[in-house]
VEXBA-736912 format. One line per 4 residues: number of its first residue (from 1); their letters; for each residue x, y, z of C-alpha. Coordinates in steps of 0.2 Angstrom, whole numbers. Each point is the difference from the previous one (the first is absolute). Example, Ala and Ser with C-alpha at 12.3 -4.5 7.8 and 13.67 -1.06 7.14 Angstrom:
BEGIN
1) AS) 62,-22,39; 6,17,-3;
This chain:
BEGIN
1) XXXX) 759,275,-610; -13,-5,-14; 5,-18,-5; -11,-11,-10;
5) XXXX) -5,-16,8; 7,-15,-8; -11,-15,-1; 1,-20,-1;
9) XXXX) -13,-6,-16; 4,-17,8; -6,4,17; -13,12,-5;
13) XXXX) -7,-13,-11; 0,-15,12; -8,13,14; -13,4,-13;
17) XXXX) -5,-13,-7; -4,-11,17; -12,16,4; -10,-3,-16;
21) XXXX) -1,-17,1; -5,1,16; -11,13,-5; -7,-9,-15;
25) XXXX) -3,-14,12; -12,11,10; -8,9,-15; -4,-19,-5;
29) XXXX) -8,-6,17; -11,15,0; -4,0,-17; -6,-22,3;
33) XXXX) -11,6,15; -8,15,-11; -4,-12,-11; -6,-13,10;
37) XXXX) -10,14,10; -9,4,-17; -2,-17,-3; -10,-2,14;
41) XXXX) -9,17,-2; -5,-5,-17; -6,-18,7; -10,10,14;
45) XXXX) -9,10,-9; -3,-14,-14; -7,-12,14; -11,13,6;
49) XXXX) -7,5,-16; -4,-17,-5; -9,-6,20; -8,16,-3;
53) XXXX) -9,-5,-17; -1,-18,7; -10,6,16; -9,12,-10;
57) XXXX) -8,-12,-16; -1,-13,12; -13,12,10; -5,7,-18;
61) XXXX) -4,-19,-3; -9,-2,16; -12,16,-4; -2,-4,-17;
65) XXXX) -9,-16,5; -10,8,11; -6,16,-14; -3,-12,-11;
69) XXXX) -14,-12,11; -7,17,4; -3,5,-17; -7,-18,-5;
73) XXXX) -13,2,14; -5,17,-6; -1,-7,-18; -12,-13,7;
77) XXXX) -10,12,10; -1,14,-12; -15,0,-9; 5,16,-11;
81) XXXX) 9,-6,-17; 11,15,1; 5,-2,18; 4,-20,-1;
85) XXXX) 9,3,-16; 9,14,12; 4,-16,10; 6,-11,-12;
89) XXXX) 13,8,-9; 8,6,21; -2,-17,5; 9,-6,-17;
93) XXXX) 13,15,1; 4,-5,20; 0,-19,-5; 15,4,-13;
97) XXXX) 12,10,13; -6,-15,10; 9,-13,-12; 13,13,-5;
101) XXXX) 7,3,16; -2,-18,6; 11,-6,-17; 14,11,5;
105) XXXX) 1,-5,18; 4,-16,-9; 9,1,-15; 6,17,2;
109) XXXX) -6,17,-10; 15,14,-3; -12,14,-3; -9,-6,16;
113) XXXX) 19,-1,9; -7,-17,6; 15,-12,0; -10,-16,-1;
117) XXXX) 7,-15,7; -8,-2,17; 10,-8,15; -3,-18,5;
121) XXXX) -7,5,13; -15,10,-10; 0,-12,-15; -5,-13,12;
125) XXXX) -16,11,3; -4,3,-19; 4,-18,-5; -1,-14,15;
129) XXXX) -18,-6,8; -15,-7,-6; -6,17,-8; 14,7,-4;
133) XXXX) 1,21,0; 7,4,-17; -16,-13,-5; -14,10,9;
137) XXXX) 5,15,-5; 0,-3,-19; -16,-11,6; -7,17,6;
141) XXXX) 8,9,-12; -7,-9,-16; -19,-2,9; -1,19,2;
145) XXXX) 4,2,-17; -15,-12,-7; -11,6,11; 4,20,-6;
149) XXXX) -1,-7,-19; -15,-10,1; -14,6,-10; -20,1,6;
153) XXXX) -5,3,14; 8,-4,18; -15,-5,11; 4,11,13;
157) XXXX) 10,-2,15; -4,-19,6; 9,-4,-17; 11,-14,3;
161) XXXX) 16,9,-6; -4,15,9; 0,-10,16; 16,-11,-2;
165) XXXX) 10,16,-6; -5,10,16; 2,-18,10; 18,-2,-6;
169) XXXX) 3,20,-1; -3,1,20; 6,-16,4; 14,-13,-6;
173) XXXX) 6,12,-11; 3,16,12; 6,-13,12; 13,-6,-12;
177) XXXX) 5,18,-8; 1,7,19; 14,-15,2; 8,5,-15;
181) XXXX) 1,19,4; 4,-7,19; 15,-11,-7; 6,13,-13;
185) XXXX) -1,16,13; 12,-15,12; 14,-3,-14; 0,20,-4;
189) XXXX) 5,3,17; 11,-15,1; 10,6,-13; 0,19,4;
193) XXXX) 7,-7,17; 11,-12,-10; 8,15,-10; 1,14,16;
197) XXXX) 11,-15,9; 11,0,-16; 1,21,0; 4,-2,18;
201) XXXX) 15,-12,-5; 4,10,-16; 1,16,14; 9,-10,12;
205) XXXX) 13,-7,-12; 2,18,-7; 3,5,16; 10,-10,6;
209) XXXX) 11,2,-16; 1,18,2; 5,-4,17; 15,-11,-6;
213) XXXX) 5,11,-15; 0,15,14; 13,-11,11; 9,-10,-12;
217) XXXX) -1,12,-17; -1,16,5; 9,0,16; 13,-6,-7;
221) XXXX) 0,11,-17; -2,15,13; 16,-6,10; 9,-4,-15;
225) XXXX) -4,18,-6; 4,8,16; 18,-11,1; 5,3,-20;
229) XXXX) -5,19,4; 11,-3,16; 14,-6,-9; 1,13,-15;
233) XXXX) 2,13,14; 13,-6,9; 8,-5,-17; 0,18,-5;
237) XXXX) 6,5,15; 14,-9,0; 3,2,-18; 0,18,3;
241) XXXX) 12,0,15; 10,-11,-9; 1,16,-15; 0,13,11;
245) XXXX) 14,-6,11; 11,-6,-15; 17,6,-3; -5,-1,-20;
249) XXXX) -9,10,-10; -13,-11,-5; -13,8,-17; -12,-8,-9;
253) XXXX) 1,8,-20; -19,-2,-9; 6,-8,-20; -2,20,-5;
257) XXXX) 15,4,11; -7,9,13; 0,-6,21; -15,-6,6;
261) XXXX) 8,0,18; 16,2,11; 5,-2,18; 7,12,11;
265) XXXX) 21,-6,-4; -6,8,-18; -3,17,7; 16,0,11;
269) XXXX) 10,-5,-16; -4,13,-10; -6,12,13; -17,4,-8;
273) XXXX) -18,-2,5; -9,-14,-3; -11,9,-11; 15,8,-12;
277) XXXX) 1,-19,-1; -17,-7,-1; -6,0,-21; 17,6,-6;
281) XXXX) 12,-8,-14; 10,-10,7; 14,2,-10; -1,19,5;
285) XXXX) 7,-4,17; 16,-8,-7; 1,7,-18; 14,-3,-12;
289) XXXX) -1,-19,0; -7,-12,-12; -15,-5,8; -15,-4,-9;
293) XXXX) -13,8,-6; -17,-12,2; 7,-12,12; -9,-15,-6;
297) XXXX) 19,-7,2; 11,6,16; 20,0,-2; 8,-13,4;
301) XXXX) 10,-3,16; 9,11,11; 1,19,-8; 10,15,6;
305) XXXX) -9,16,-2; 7,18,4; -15,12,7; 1,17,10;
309) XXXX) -11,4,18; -10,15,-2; 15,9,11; 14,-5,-15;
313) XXXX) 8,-12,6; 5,-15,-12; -3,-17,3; 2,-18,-5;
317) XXXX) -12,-12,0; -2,-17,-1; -15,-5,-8; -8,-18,-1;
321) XXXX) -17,-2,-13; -13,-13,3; -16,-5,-8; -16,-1,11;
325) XXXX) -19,-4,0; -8,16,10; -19,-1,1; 0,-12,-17;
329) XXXX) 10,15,-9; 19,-5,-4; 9,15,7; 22,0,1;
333) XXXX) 6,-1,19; 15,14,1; 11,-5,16; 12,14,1;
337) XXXX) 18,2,12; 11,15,4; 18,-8,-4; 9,8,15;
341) XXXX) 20,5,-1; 5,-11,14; -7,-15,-10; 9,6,-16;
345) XXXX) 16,2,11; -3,-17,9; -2,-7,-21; 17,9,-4;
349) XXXX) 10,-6,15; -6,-18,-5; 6,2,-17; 16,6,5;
353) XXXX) 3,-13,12; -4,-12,-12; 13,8,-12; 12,-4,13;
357) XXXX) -3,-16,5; 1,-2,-19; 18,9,-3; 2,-11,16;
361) XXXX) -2,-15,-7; 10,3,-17; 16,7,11; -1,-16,9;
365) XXXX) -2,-13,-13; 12,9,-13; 12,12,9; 4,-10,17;
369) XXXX) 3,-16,-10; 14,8,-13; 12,2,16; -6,-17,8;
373) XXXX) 2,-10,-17; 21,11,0; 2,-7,18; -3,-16,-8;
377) XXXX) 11,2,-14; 14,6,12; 2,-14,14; 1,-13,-17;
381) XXXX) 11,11,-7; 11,-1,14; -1,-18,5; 6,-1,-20;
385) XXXX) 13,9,0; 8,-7,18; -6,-16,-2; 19,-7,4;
389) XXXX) -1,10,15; -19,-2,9; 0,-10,14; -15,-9,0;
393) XXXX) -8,9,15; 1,18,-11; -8,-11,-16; -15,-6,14;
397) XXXX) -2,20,5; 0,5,-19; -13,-12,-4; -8,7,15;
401) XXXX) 1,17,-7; -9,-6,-16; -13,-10,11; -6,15,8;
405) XXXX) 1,11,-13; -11,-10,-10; -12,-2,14; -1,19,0;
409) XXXX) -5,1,-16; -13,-13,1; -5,12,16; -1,14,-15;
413) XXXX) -10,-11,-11; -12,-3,16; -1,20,5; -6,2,-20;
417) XXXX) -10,-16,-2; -10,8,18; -1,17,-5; -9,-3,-19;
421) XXXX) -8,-16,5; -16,10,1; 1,10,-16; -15,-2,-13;
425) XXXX) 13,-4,-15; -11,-14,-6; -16,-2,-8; -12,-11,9;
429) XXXX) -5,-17,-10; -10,-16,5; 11,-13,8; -3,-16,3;
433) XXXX) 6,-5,17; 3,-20,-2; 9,3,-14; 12,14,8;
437) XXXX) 4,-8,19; 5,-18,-11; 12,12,-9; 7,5,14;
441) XXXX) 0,-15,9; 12,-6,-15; 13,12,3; 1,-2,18;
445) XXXX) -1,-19,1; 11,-4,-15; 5,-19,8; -18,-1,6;
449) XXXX) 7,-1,18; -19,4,7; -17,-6,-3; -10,14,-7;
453) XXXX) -18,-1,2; -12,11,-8; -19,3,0; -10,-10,-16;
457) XXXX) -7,17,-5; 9,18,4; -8,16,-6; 5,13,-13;
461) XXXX) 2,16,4; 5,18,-7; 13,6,5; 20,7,-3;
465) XXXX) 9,-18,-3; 16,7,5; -5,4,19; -13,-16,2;
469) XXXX) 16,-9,-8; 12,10,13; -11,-6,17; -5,-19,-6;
473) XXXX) 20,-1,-4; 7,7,18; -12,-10,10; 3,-15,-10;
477) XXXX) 20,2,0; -1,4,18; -9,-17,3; 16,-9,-11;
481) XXXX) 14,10,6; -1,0,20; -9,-22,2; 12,-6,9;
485) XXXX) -1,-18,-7; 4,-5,-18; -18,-6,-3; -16,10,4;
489) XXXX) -17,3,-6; -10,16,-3; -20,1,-3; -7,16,-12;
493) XXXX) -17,6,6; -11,12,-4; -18,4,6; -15,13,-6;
497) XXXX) -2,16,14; -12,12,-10; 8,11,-12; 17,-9,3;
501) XXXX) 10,-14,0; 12,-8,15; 14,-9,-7; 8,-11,14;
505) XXXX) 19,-7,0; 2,-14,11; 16,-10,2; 8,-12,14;
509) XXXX) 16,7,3; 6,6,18; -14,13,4; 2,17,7;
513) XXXX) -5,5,20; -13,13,1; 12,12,6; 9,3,-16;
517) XXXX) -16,0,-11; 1,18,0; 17,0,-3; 2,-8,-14;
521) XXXX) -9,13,-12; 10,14,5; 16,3,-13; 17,-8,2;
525) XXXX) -6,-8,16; 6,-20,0; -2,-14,13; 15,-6,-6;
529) XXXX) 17,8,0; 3,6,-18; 18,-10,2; -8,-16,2;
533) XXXX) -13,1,-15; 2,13,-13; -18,10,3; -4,18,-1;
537) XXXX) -14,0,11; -9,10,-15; -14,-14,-6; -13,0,13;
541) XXXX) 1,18,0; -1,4,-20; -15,-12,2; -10,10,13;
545) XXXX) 3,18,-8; -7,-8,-17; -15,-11,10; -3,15,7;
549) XXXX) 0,12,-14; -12,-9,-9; -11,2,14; 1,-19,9;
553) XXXX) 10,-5,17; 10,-14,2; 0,-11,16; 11,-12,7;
557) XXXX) -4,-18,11; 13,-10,7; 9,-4,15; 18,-7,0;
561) XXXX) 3,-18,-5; -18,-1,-7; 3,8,-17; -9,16,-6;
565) XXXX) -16,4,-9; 0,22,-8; -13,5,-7; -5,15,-10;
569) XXXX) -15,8,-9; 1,7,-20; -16,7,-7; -9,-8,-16;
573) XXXX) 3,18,-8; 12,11,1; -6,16,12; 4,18,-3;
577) XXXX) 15,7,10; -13,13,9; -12,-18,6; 17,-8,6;
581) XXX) 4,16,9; -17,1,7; 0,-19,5;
């Protein structure tokens, strides 16, 4: 069979969108721990670029010094102009990277990638004590200067600049820068062991979060995928066991009038391949009907077609057109029958017996009462006519005569009332259930000999008034007719059971024994001989067969001297005959 797959947007849906949100939810964790790993590389890389020009001006500073008391002593030693001039302008050059680097370890110098701002720790060497560092540097700093700037002669090497510039140069001054550099080199390596911890918790948290997403996100999504995947196979499997095992043809028509697919029943109906089926016009396999031509709207209801098999044979089918959603394309769902003769034989003998039943019914209400109504006629003709000669014994057996015939005639009425009970004569119409059991309460309890009680709130219903009139008024009357005291009371209920209603009788009169509940609802049968009270035995039963008819049952509670409860189901709406039957 080639059958396309029909599918649930809702489910589909619902299935997809907790595998992208769940999804989503990983793309987002790894995406935070990308960042936050480039975050930290970026931070890395800026702490090692800035300890490395820290460390490396603060040793530039130290040296610096150092070139700067070497120059000043070859000024002072040189006794060649050239040569000390040679000297003067190093020592001056050496003596401004001196102060240059030595401002942007404390203030900061961008072009120098010097961030400045020393630590606590270090500021306390550069500004705390008696001499502070930042002081003898700039001490130094400004006495290099005015020696290198001073004009005249120097007086050799014994000058007393000379000597406190090499006396500071190798001695409070290196010891001091060599702290520095000592104390800078320390917080470099502090913080490069500060950031590798924090790598190492970035990695571990990334980990760890990979580790989760793989047990709690993926895992899961993986399952899911495998369970959904699980599912759709063994939905088209039993969709397609469903359509190849069906009785019906069942055909899927694309808006263009071709099928899209069939199952096997199609083949064996119209004896053809599946490919002769597959792609053709749709309307060529039944022709001669008015189908339409673009589908966009299929017939309504249930159509008859005539088609012939590929051997000649002519059939008739019964065909039944349905919109559906197949892969989001809207395609028309043909489900196809073979009417069979012994279904259309079963359809005629059902009408025919209906027919008779009907002719049935008429012969009895109309031609079997004529003679009953003469026999009447007759016996009071007679006692008329030899009234001086009746002896009162031959009037009682007249009267007799009359009594029964008209007790067979109201057994005529009965057979009639029972047989049409049932027929759909009348339209159905909104009925308002309070309003029609006080009705009948009226004509049954004319001198209000019982107590009626009825709920605050009944329902309304739809529904033929004449049979819901027919079962409230036979239950009701029953409840009046067979009390056996001249007072009594009687409860209306009803109560809510899904698509239906229960509507309960309930009276106080001499009750029933279980083992004539049955009884009582088959036809002409009485628990009380028909001499003694004047019943038919036809009211219980004409209120089952319409109960029943309109798809409900009706129930019976009681035991003898305890009154009786019945109670029956009618539906809110009116059902079809073919849901009754069914039901």
């Amino acid at each position: 069979m080639v059958s396309a797959r029909l599918t649930s947007p809702a489910s589909e849906a619902t299935a997809i969108g907790g595998m992208t949100k769940r999804y989503l939810l990983a793309l987002g964790l790894v995406a935070v721990l990308s960042l936050t790993a480039y975050v930290s590389l970026r931070q890395t890389i800026a702490t090692q670029e800035a300890s490395a020009a820290i460390v490396n001006y603060s040793g530039k500073r130290r040296y610096t010094s150092h070139r700067a008391a070497l120059f000043a002593l070859k000024m002072a030693a040189s006794e060649d102009t050239v040569t000390r001039n040679q000297a003067r302008h190093e020592m001056l050059d050496s003596i401004a990277l001196m102060e240059s680097a030595h401002d942007g370890l404390i203030t900061g110098n961008p072009l120098l990638r010097l961030p400045g701002n020393p630590s606590p720790a270090i500021s306390l060497l550069y500004f705390s004590g008696d001499r502070p560092l930042d002081t003898l540097v700039r001490d130094y700093i400004d006495r290099v200067r005015a020696f290198g700037e001073a004009p005249g002669p120097i007086g050799g090497r014994d000058h007393p600049d000379v000597q406190w510039i090499l006396d500071t140069a190798t001695g409070e001054l290196l010891t001091r820068l060599d702290q520095v550099v000592a104390a800078y080199q320390r917080e470099s390596e502090g913080e490069i062991a500060r950031i590798q911890t924090l790598e190492t918790m970035v990695l571990a948290a990334t980990l760890t979060v990979l580790a989760m997403e793989a047990l709690f996100i993926f895992r899961p999504m993986v399952v899911r995928v495998r369970d959904e995947r699980r599912k759709l196979v063994r939905a088209e499997t039993y969709t397609r066991a469903i359509l190849d095992n069906s009785y019906d043809a069942i055909l899927t028509i694309e808006r263009g009038g071709l099928v899209r697919s069939a199952n096997r029943a199609t083949t064996t109906m119209f004896g053809r391949q599946l490919d002769e089926i597959m792609g053709r016009a749709f309307v060529a396999l039944v022709p001669g009907h008015d189908l339409p031509s673009d589908w966009s709207e299929p017939p309504q209801g249930l159509r008859s077609l005539k088609a012939t098999r590929i051997d000649g044979k002519i059939m008739t089918i019964d065909a039944v057109f349905t919109m559906a959603s197949v892969d989001n394309e809207v395609m028309v769902i043909a489900t196809l029958r073979e009417s069979t003769e012994q279904l259309q034989r079963y359809a005629r003998d059902l009408e025919r017996r209906n027919q008779e039943l009907d002719q049935f019914a008429y012969v009895a209400s109309h031609d079997l009462k004529a003679p009953l109504r003469a026999i009447v006629n007759l016996s009071q003709w007679i006692e008329e006519d030899a009234k001086d000669t009746l002896s009162p014994l031959v009037r009682d057996h007249l009267a007799m005569l009359r009594s029964r015939v008209r007790r067979l005639e109201t057994l005529i009425d009965g057979i009639h009332r029972y047989a049409t009970a049932t027929r759909p004569d009348h339209v159905p119409e909104t009925i308002d259930t309070s309003a029609l059991v006080r009705e009948i309460v009226e004509e049954h309890n004319p001198k209000e000999r019982f107590t009626v009680t009825l709920p605050e709130r009944m329902p309304t219903v739809i529904a033929d008034r004449t049979r819901l009139w027919q079962v409230f008024s036979n239950l009701i009357a029953n409840a009046v007719k067979h009390h056996h005291q001249e007072q009594g009371t009687m409860v209306i209920g009803v109560r809510e059971i899904g698509d239906r209603y229960e509507f309960s009788v309930t009276d106080d009169g001499p009750g029933i024994a279980p083992e004539f509940h049955e009884r009582i609802f088959v036809i002409f049968q009485t628990l009380t001989p028909k001499d003694v009270k004047d019943s038919l035995g036809l009211g219980l039963a004409l209120v089952k067969k319409i109960v029943r008819e309109e798809g409900g049952s009706i129930t019976i509670d009681s035991s003898e001297g305890k009154g009786a409860t019945f109670r029956f189901t009618w539906p809110k709406r009116p059902e079809s005959r073919s849901e009754v039957a069914r039901a």
